[in-house]
C-alpha positions as CSV (number, residue, x, y, z in Angstrom):
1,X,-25.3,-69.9,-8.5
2,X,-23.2,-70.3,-11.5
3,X,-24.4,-70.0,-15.3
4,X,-25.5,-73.4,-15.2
5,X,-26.4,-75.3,-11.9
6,X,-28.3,-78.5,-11.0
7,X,-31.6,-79.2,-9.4
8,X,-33.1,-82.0,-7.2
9,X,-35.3,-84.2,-8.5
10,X,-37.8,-83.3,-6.5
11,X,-37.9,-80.0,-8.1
12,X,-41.6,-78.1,-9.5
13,X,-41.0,-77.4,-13.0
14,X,-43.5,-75.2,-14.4
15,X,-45.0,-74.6,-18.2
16,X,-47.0,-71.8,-19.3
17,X,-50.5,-72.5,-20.9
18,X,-50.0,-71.3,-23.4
19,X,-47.2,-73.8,-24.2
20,X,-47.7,-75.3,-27.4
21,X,-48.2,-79.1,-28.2
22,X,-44.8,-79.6,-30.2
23,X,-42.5,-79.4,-26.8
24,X,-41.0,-76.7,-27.4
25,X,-41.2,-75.0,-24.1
26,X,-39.2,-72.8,-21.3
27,X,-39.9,-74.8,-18.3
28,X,-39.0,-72.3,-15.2
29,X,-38.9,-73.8,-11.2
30,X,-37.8,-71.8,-7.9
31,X,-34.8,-73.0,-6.3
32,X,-34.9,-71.1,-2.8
33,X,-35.0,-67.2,-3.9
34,X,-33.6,-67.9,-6.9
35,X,-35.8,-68.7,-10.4
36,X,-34.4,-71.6,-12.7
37,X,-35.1,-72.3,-16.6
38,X,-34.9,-75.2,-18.8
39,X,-35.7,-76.5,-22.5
40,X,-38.2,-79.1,-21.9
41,X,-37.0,-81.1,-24.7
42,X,-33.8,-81.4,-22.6
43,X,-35.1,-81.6,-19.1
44,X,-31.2,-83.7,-18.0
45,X,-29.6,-80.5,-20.3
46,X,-28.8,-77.4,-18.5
47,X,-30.2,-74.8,-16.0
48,X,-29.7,-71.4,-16.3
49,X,-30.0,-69.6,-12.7
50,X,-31.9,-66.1,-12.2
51,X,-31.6,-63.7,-9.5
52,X,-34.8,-62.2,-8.1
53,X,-34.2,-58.8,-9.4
54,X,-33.1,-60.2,-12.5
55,X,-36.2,-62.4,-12.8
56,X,-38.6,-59.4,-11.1
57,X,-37.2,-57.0,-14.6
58,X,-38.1,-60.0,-16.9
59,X,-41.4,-60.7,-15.7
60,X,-41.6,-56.4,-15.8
61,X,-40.5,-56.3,-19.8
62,X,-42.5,-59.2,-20.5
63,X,-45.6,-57.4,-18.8
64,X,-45.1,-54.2,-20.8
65,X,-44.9,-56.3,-24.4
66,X,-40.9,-55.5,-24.8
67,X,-40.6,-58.9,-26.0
68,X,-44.1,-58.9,-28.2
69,X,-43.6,-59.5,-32.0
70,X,-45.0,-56.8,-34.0
């Protein structure tokens, strides 16, 4: 995949729950092994493509807090 790609419309976006009301959300979807992200204010705007290992160490550091404000 390339830094940005596109997705079928039949694609499962997914929020967290913990979204807030405002919209201002990370939508994320799986496009075969791959994981995909977009603004949900902007769902016709850009997709950026991760790899499974590169998604796998995210989901790691967010796990361990390395992206928790202090």
């Amino acid at each position: 995949m390339s830094d940005t790609t596109t997705v079928g419309a039949a694609t499962q976006w997914h929020k967290s729950s913990r979204s807030n009301k405002s919209g201002s959300c990370v939508e994320v979807a799986s496009v075969g092994t791959a994981r995909v992200a977009r603004d949900s204010k902007d769902p016709d705007g850009p997709v950026l493509p991760f790899a499974p290992a590169t998604w796998a160490s995210f989901l790691n550091n967010v796990k361990e807090g390395m992206y928790d404000l202090p």
